[in-house]
N, C-alpha and C positions, 0 to 999 in steps of 0.2 A: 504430390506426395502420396505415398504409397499408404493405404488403412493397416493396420494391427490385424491383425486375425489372432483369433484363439489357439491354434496351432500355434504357430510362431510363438507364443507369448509363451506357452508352457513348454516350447523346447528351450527358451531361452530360463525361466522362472521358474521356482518353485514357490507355490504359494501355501500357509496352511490356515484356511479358516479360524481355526477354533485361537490361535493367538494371533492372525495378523501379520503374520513374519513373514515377509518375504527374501529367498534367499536367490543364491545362481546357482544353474542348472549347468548351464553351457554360457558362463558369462561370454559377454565381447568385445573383453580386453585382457591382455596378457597378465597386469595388474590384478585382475580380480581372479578368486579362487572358485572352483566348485564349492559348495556349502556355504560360504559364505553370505552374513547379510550384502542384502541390496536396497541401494537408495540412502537417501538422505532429508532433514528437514527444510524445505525451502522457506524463505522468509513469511509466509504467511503462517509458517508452525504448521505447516500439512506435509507428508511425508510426498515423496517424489522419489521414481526409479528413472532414469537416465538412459537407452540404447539409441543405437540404428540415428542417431543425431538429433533426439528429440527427448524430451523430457514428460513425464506423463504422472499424473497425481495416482497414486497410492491405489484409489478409492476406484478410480474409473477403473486400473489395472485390475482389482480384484472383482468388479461388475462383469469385466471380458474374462477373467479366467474361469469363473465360478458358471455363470448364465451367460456368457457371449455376448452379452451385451454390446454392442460396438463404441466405439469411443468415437463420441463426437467434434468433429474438426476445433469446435468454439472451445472445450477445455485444454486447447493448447495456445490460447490466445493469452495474451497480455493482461493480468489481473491488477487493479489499481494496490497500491504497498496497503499493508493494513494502520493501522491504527497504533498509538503508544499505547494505549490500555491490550489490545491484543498480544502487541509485542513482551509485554512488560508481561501477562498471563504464560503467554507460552515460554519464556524465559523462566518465569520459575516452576513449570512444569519440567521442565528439562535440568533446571540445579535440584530438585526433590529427587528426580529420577534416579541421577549423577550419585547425588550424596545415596541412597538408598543401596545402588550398584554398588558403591567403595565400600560401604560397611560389611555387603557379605566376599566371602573370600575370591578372590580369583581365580579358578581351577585351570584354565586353558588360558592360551595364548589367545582365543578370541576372544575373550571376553574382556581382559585386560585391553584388545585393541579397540572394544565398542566402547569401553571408559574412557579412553585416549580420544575415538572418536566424538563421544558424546561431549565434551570437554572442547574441542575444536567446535564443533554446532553450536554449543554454550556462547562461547569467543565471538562467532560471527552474527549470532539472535542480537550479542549487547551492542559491539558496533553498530546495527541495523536501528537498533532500540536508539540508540546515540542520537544517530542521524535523520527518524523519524522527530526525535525532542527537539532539534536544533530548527526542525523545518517547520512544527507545529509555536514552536518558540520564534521562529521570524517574522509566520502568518502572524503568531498576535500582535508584533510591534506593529507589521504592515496594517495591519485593523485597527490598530490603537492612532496611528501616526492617519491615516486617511479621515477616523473621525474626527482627529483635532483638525485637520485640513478642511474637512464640512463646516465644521463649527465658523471657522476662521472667514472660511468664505461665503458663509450664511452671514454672517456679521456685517463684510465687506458689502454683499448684495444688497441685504436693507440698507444701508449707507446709500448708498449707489441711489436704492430706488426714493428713499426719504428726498435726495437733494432733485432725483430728475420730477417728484410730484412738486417741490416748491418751484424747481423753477418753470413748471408747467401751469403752476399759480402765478405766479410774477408775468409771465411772459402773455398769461390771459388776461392780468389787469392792466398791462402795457398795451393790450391789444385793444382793451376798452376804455384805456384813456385816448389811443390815438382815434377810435371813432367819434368818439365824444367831441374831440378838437376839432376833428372834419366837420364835424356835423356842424360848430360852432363856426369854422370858417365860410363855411356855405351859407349860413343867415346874414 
């Protein structure tokens, strides 16, 4: 796979420091417009621009535009899902946003589409949010359902071990009555 270079990045990108905005320059897709915002939230609640069949976080893009930074191969690696508590933060970061956006007026057709849009990111944070709950809601029964199965078979065990020391008792005074008998037979 081919590196980013800084070139490339700002014939494609416009970036502007001072708020963060990244727009398209020369997007590369018929869909997308010049000017227009670029990227989107990906489920860690970290912003992410999309080209060239790879997905690149925000953060490294504006490291390579600003100081060239290079983007290293590992920030395009597979990130563990975050957290309900993250999810549940950065979802209402984004309905504060939302609601903030709808109160002042909408001058432009873009603006009204970044509400539109924001509102869709909204939708897929809560499903995401949903089905971290559901999974961190299984681990507990699975944690809760494994310690009663400890308990259960800690129980079983000392059973076990209680009956193998009596009859390791039994079977040594069996053993010392049958010397005993020998010994009795042989006088």
């Amino acid at each position: 796979m081919k590196t980013l270079t800084q070139a490339e990045l700002k014939h494609v990108l416009n970036f502007d420091p001072a708020t963060g905005l990244w727009t398209w320059r020369n997007p590369p897709g018929k869909r997308l417009k010049p000017g227009a915002e670029a990227g989107c939230l990906n489920v860690d609640g970290k912003w992410q621009i999309g080209f060239g069949g790879v997905r690149y976080l925000a953060s490294k893009l504006a490291a390579l535009y600003v100081h060239g930074t290079p983007i290293a191969e590992s920030t395009r690696a597979y990130v563990r899902p975050p957290d309900v508590a993250t999810l549940a933060a950065n979802l209402a970061t984004l309905k504060a946003n939302l609601a903030a956006r709808e109160q002042t007026p909408a001058t432009s057709t873009d603006a009204r589409a970044m509400t539109i849009k924001r509102a869709g990111e909204i939708e897929q944070l809560e499903a995401e949010l949903a089905r971290q709950t559901a999974r961190e809601a299984a681990l507990r029964r699975f944690q809760s359902d494994l310690k009663g199965l400890r308990q259960e078979y800690r129980h079983e065990l000392e059973e076990i071990d209680a009956e193998y020391k009596e009859s390791r008792a039994e079977l040594r005074e069996f053993q010392q009555m049958a010397r005993e008998a020998l010994e009795d037979l042989r006088t």
